[in-house]
C-alpha positions in Angstrom: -118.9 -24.9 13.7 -119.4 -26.7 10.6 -118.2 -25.4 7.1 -120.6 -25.6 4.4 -120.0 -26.0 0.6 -122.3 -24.1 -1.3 -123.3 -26.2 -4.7 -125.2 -25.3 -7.4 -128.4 -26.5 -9.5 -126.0 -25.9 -12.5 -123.7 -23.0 -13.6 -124.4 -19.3 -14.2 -127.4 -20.1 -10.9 -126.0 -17.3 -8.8 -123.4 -19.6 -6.3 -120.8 -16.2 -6.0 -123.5 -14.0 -4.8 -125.3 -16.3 -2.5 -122.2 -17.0 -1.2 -121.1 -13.5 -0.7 -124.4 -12.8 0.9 -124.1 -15.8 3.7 -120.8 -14.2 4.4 -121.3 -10.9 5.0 -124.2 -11.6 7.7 -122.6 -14.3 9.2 -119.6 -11.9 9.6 -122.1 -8.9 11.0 -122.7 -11.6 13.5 -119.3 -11.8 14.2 -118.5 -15.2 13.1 -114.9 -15.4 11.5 -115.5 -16.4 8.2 -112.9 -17.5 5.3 -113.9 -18.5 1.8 -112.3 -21.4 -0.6 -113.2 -22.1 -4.1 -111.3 -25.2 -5.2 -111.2 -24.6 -9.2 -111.9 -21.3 -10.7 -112.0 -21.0 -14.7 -112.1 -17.8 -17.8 -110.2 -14.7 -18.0 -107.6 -13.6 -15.7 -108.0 -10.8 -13.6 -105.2 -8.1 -14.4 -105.0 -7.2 -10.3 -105.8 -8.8 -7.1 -107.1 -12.5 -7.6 -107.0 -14.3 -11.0 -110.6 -14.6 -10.4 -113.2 -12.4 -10.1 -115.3 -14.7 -7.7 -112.7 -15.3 -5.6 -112.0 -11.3 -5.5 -116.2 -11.0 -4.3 -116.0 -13.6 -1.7 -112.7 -12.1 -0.1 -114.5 -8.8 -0.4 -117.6 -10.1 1.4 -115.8 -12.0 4.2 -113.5 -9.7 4.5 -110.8 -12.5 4.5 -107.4 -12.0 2.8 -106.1 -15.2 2.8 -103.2 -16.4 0.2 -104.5 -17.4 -3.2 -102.8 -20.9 -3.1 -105.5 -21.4 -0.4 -108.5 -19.4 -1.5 -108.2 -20.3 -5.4 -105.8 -23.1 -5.4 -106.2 -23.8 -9.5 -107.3 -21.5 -11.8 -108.0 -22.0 -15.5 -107.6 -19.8 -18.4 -110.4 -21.1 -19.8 -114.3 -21.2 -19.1 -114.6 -25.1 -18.5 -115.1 -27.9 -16.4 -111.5 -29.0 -14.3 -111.8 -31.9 -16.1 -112.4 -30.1 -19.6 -109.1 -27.5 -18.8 -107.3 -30.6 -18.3 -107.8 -32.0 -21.2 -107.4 -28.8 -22.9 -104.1 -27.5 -21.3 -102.5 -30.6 -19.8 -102.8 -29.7 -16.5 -104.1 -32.3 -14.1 -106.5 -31.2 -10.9 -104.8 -31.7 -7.9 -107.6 -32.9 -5.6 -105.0 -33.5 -2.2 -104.1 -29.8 -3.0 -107.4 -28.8 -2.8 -108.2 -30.7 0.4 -104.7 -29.9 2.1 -105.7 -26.0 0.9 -109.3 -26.7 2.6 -107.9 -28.3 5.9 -105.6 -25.0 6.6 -108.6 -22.9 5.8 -110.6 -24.5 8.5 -107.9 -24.0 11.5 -107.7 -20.0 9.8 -111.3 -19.5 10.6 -114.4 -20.3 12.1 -116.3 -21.6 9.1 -115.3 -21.6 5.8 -117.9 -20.9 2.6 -116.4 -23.2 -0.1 -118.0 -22.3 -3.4 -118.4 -24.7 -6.2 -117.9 -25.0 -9.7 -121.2 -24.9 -12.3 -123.5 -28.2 -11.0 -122.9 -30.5 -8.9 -122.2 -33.1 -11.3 -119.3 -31.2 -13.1 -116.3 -33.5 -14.0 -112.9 -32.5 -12.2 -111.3 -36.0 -13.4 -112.8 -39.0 -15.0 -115.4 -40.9 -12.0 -114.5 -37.5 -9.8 -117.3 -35.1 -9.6 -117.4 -32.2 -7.2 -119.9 -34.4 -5.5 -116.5 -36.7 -4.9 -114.9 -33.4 -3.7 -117.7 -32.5 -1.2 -117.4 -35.9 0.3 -113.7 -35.7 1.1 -114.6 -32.4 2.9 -117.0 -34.0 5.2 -119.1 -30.8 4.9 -122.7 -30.5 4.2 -124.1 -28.6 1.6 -126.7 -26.0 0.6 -128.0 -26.3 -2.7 -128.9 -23.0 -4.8 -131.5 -23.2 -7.3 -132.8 -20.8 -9.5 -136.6 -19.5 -9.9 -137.2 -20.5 -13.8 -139.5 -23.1 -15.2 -137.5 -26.7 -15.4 -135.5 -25.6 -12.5 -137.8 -28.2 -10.5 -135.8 -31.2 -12.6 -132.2 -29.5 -12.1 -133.3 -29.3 -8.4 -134.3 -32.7 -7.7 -131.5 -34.5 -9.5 -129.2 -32.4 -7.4 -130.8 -33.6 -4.5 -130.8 -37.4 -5.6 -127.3 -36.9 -6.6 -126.5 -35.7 -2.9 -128.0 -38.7 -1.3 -126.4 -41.2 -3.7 -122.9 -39.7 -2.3 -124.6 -39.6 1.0 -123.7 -35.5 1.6 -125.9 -34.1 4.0 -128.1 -31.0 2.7 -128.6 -28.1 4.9 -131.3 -26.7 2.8 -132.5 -25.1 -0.8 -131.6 -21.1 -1.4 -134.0 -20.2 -4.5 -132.0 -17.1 -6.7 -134.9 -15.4 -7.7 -133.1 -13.7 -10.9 -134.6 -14.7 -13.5 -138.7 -14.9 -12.5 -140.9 -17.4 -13.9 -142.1 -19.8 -11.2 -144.0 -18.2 -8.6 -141.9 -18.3 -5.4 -144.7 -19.8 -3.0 -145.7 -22.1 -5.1 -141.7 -23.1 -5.9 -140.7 -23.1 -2.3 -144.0 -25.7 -1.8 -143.1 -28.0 -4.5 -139.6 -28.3 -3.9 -140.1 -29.1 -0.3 -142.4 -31.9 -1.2 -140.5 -33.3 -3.6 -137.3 -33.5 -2.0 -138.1 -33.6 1.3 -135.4 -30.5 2.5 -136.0 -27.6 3.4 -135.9 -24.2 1.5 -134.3 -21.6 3.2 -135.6 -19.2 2.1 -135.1 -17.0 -1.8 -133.0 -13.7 -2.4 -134.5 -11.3 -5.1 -132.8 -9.6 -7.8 -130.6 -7.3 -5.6 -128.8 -4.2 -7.9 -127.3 -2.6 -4.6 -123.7 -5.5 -3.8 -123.1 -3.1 -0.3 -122.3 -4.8 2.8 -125.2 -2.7 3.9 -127.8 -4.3 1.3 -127.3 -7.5 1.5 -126.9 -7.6 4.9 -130.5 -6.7 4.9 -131.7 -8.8 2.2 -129.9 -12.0 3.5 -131.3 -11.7 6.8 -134.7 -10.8 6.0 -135.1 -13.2 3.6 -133.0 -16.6 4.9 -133.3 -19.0 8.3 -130.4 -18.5 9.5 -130.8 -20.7 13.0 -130.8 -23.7 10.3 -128.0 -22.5 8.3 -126.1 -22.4 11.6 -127.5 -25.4 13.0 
């Protein structure tokens, strides 16, 4: 079974959540699933994880692997990998990362590797997470949001992805933060991309295992997210 490295349009588009979401139901199906994400950045969490994505994806897959191979760098500072290490002098470690990911995949059936803001963000100078999902040899699914101009953001993800040649799974619309009317989104973006949207996931209030069980399942194709 294939891991999958779930990008985003840009940062702050929901990636944690979606994330979280995929691997709760694929767990409910009984699929062993671990989580990974390479570079996390802000404040420190006091227990558990240093971060607090890292902490809901463990929480969702109910995976308690080490943090060297979860979270392998984390960042006291909100910023690109690239910006921290400019910042604080310390260098990404890319072979970490994909030594970190390789252990992962031999740990568990499928591993959820979330990414860092867009998929453009800089981790060292001509080494974009784009680079980062190539070295994986995973494909990806792209989440978008539901706001006007996300149309663009999607689109030059999507070019972006072909230009590295990283296969796409499919589109996952965060319906947050409402403005373009879903049917008429999910239309446009097919057309213009030519991939497949896999469905949207509403504002959801309730985090349970329980809720977004049922929200996931309801509301994304699963038989092509598995596929």
């Amino acid at each position: 079974m294939k891991s999958l490295f779930i990008a985003g349009t840009d940062t702050d588009v929901g990636k944690t959540y979606i994330t979280a979401g995929l691997a709760v139901v694929l767990r409910k199906m009984d699929i062993d699933v671990g989580i990974m994400k390479p570079f996390a950045a802000g404040s420190a969490q006091k227990k558990g994880y240093k971060s607090e994505d890292v902490e809901i994806l463990s929480r969702a897959a109910h995976a308690c692997d080490p943090e060297n191979l979860v979270n392998p760098q984390f960042f006291p500072i909100p910023a690109s990998p690239y910006t921290a290490w400019k910042k604080l002098k310390t260098k990404p470690k890319v072979s970490t990362i994909l030594s970190s990911f390789e252990k992962l995949t031999k740990l568990h059936d499928i591993i959820l590797v979330e990414g860092m803001g867009g998929i453009m963000t800089p981790i060292l100078k001509d080494y974009y997470i784009t680079n980062l999902i190539k070295e994986m040899k995973i494909p990806t699914i792209i989440v978008t949001r539901s706001k006007v101009g996300t149309v663009n953001h999607t689109i030059m993800t999507v070019k972006m992805c072909e230009k590295y040649k990283i296969p796409i799974k499919g589109i996952i619309i965060n319906d947050f933060d409402s403005g373009y009317p879903i049917k008429d989104l999910t239309k446009d973006l097919q057309n213009l991309t030519g991939v497949k949207v896999l469905g949207s996931i509403p504002f959801i209030k309730d985090m349970s295992d329980q809720s977004l069980n049922r929200i996931f399942k309801k509301n994304i194709d699963f038989k092509t997210v598995l596929k």
